[in-house]
N, C-alpha and C positions, 0 to 999 in steps of 0.2 A: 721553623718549628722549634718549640721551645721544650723539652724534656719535662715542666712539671704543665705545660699542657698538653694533654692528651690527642691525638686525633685521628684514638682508633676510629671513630665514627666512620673514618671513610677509608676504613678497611677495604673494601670490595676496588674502589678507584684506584685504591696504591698499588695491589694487588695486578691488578690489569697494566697499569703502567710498568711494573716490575718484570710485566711475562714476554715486556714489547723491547726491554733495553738493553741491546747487545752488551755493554760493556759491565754493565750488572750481570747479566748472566755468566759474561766472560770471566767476571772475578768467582764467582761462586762455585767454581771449579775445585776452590782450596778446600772447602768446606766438604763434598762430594769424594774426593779420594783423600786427600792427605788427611785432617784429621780424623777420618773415620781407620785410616788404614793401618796410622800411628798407633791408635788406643787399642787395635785388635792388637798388635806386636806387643806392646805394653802387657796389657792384660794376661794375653799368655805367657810370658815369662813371669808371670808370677803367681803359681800354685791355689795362693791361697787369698787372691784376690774378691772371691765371693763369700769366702768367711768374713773377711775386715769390710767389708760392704753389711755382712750381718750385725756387726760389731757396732760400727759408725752408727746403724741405722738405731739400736739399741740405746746406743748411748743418748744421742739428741732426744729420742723420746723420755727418756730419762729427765735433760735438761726441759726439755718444753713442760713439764711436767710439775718441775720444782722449778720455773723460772724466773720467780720473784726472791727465790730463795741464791741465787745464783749472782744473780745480778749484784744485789746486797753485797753479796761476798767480795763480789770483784771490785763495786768500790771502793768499799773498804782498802783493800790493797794498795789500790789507787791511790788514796789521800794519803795511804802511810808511805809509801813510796814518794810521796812530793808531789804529786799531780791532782787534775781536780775535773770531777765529774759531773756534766750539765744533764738532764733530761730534758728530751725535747720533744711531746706529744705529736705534734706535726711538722711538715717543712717550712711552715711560718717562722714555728718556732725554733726550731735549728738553727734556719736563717738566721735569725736576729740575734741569736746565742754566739755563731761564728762572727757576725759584723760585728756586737760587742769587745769580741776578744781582737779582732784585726785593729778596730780604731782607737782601742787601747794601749795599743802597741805599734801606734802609729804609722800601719802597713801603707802601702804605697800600690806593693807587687804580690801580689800569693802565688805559691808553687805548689801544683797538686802532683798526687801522685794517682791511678787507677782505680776509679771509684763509680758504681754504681747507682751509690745511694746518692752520692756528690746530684748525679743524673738527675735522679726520681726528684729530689728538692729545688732542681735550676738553682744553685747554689753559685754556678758561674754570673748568672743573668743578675742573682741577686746581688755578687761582688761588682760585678760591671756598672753597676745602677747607682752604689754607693761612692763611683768614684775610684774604685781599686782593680787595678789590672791582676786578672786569674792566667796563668800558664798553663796548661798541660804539658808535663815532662815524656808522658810515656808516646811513643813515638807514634805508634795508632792514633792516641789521643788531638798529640799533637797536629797529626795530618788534618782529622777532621775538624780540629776549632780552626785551625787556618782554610780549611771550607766552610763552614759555617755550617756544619752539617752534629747529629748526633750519633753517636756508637749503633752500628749495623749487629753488634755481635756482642756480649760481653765478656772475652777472653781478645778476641782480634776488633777491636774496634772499628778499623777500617777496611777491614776484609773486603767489602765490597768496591774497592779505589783500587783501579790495575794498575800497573808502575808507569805507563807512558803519562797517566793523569797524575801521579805522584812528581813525576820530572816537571812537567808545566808549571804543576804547581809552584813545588821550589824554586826555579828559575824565575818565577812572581813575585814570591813571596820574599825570597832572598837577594833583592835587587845591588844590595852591597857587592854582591861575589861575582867573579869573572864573568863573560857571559860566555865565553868559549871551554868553560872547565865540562871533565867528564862525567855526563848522570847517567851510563848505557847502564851499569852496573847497580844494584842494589846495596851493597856495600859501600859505592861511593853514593849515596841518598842516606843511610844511617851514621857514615861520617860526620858529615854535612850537616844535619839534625842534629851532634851531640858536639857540635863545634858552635851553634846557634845555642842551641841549648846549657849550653856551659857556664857562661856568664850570667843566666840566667838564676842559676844556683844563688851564686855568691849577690845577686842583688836582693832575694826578696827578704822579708821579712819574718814573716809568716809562711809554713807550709803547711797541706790539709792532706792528708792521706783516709782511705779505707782503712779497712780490716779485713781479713780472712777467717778471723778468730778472734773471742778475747776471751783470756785464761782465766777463770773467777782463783784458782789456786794463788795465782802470781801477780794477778795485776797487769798481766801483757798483755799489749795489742799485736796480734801477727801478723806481713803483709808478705805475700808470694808473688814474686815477679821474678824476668828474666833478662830484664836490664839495669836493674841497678839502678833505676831514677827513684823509687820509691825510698832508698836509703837517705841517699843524697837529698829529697825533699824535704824529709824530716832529722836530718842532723844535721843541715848546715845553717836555716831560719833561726832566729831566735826563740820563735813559739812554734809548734810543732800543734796540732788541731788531729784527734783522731775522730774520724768520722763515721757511726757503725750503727746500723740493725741490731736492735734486744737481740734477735734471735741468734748472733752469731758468737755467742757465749758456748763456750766449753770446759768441764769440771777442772782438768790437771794438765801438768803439760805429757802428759803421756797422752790422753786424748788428743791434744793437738797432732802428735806422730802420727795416731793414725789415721785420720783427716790428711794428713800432708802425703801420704803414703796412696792416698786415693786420688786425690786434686790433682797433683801432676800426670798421672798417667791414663787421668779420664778426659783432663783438658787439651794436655798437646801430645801427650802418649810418652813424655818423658818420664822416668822412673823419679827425678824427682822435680823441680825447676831449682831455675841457678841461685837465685834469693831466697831465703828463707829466712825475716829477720822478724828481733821479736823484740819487743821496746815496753818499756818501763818507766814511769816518771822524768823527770827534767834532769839535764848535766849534773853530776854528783861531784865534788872535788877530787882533783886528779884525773877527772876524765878528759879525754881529748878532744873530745867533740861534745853535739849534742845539746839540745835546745836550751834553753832557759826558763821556759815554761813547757807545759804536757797537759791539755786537754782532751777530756775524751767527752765527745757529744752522742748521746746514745739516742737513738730516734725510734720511735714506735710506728708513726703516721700507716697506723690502722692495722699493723698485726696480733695486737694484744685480741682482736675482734676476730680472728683466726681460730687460735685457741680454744679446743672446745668442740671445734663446729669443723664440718665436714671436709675440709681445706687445710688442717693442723700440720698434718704430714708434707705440704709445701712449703713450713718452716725449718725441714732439717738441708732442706736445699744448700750445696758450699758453691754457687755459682762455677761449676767448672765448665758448662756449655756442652756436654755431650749429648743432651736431647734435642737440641737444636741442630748439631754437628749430622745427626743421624735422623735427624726428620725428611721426610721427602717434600714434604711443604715448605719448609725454610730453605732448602737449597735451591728449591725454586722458584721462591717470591724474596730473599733478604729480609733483613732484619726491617728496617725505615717500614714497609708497607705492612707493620702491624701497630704502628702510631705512638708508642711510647716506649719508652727506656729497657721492656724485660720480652723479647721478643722467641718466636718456636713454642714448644709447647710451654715450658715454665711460666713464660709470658703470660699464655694463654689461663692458667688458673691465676699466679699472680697479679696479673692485672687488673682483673673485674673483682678479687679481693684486697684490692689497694684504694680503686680509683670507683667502685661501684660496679655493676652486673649491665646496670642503663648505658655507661658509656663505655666498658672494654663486653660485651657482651658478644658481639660479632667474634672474637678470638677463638673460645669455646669449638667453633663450629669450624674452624679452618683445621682438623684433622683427618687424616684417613682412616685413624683407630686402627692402623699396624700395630702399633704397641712397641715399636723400636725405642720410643724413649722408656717407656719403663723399663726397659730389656738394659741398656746404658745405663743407667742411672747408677751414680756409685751409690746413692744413701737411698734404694730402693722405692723411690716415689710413687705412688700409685696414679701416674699424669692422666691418663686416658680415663679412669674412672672420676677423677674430678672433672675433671673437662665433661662428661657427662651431666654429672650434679649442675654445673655450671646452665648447659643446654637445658635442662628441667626446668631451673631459676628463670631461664630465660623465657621459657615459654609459662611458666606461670604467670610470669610480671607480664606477662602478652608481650613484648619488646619482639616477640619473635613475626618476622612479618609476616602480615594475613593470609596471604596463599599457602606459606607452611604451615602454619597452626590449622586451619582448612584441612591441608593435607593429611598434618599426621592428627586430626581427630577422626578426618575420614579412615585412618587407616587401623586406629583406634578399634573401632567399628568390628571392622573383620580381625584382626589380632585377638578380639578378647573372646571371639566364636569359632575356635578352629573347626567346626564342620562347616563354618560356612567360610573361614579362610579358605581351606584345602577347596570347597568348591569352585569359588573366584577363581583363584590361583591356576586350578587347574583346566580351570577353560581359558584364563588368560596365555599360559603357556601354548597350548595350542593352536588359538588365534596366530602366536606369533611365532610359531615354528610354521606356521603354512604361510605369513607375510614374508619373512627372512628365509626358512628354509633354502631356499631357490640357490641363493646368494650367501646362507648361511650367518648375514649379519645384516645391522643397519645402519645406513647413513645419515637417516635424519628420523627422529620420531618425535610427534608434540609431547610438551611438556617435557622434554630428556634434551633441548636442547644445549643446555649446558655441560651435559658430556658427547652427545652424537658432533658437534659443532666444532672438537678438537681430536675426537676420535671413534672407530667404529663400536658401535654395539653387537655383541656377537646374540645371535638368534641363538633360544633354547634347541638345544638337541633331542629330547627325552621328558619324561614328565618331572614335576620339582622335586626337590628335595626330600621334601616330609611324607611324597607318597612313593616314593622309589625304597625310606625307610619304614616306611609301614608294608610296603609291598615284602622287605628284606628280612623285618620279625613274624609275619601271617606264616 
């Protein structure tokens, strides 16, 4: 499976196979307490964490707003700084924008640093195709190109890979080294990785990093990591490749702060993370490191069509992963069984406004509508209410399959006549307090197979809702 093809289509299969496989489920344990428990600790230690949530949220609508205006600016920066800015409508175009600049520079090797968007473009498929070997530095990353597999997660890429399958791996993968040295430890596996990885560095040519940020004030691109490989990819190449979403422009670097004041403690629950670096055009004289060229490829591939329209607010998104982190569907199906690059709820509106409604359309529908991700969200997202809009689109385009569209017009029906809802309703509740009563629940009932088949239905106690409330105002 290749990241710029899609295959949510068969959301429902991955799904199922994800609900069957011990060692997926075994990993997904991290997602279930740690990072949920981290960002609570975080969060309360710091007072004033749902004002800078109000803040952030403010701002990006600000920027979404004026972001033609933004943009301009930050190139501008850019070229007076020595660097030089490509636009790139799609992942075609990207593509060909980054293989331009690699074969011009007669890259061999590229070294990436943590990138998303990298994902969404197959950017690695398209380096490999041309002949030129992609690295993944960050240690996630690394695990799964040495699987052949894509990011489960996008803050833990490999989240889903337990450590006994992490040891096999390496001991495969790294057939150079002892075969009796010690992998019980996790520490001795990240050594290991940054011993392999090392050399790495100093051969490539070319490195291609994300963004976190780019500063329209200054001309910087920001990257936040906690190992240190994103520095190192783009200071030791001679060409350095920024690779970044229009949308993740920011007015000053004081916006940046509080953005950065958000991201760590939404993502790993750390107050801040260990890298925070922020880059500027190509080696200046006197500097000691640092590339020789500074490209920044900016990519649109279908947000500008955001803009506007009922989905806008999924562009203040800073990918920290906390909707996903607290979703009850994602800790119990993984990232992979929702078929492309942005998976959990984010996914779930992103996707079908990236890739189309016809082929991520099924995402939409994988919520319980707890509402736990809007609750997380640092830049207040409205997830559950697009995710809704999304279901609407769907069933207008009919994409929605026939026994449901059947269903919910049959149900249409009675919703739009509450005297003869409440009548239905309430002979249905009683039919089925005198079927389950007895037993008080059900084990199997048609058309409910889908929840009676993994757990019981509890039988009504009383009459519904709406007539216990009208019983409660008469």
């Amino acid at each position: 499976m290749t990241a710029h093809e899609p295959t949510t289509r068969f959301f429902k299969s991955n799904v199922k196979a994800a609900l069957v496989d011990p060692n997926m489920q075994r990993a997904m344990t991290t997602t279930r307490h740690g990072f949920v428990g981290k960002r609570a600790k975080a969060k309360a230690e710091l007072p004033e964490f749902d004002a800078l949530r109000d803040a952030a949220r403010d701002m990006k609508d600000h920027v979404l707003a004026h972001l033609d205006l933004y943009l301009e600016a930050y190139e501008a920066k850019v070229i007076e700084s020595g660097g030089h800015v490509h636009w790139a409508e799609g992942a075609e175009d990207a593509n060909a924008i980054i293989l331009d600049i690699c074969r011009k520079a007669g890259a061999k090797t590229v070294n990436k640093g943590k990138s998303m968007v990298s994902e969404e473009i197959g950017v690695n498929d398209a380096l490999a195709a041309a002949g030129i070997d992609p690295v993944e530095t960050d240690l996630g990353e690394y695990i799964i190109q040495l699987r052949g597999e894509t990011p489960s997660h996008i803050i833990a890429p490999a989240v889903h890979v337990t450590v006994p399958e992490v040891d096999a791996l390496f001991r495969k993968t790294h057939a150079h080294l002892p075969v009796d040295r010690d992998l019980s430890e996790i520490s001795s596996m990240v050594a290991e990785a940054r011993s392999v990885l090392r050399r790495k560095y100093f051969e490539a040519e070319v490195g291609i990093t994300g963004a976190n940020m780019l500063i329209a004030e200054t001309g910087q691109s920001v990257i936040v990591t906690n190992e240190g490989n994103g520095d190192l990819s783009q200071s030791l190449p001679r060409v350095h490749i920024v690779l970044a979403s229009i949308e993740k422009i920011v007015p000053t670097l004081e916006d940046s702060s509080l953005i950065l004041r958000l991201l760590g403690r939404s993502a790993t629950g750390q107050e801040m993370s260990v890298y925070n670096t922020y880059s500027s055009g190509p080696r200046r004289p006197g500097d000691p490191d640092g590339p020789e060229e500074f490209h920044v490829v900016l990519l649109d591939n279908g947000r500008t069509n955001m803009i506007g329209s009922k989905f806008q607010d999924m562009l203040r998104c800073i990918r920290c992963g906390a909707c996903m982190n607290h979703c009850p569907v994602y800790q119990s199906i993984g990232g992979h069984a929702y078929g492309w690059v942005y998976p959990g709820p984010m996914g779930a509106v992103l996707t079908p406004s990236l890739i189309g409604v016809e082929e991520g359309g099924q995402l939409p529908n994988a919520s319980s509508f707890c509402g736990r991700c809007e609750e997380v969200c640092p830049m207040r997202i409205p997830l559950p209410n697009m995710m809704r809009h999304w279901r609407e689109r769907e069933f207008e385009k009919r994409i929605t399959p026939t026994p449901v569209r059947y269903g919910i017009g049959l149900w249409a029906i009675f919703a739009t006549r509450p005297a003869l809802y409440r009548f239905a309703t309430g002979i249905a509740m009683k039919i089925m307090a005198a079927i389950g009563g007895r037993r008080g629940r059900f084990g199997s009932m048609p058309l409910a197979g889908g929840w009676t088949d993994h757990r019981d239905l509890p039988a009504p106690e009383g009459p519904t809702f709406s007539a216990q409330w009208k019983a409660r105002k008469a």
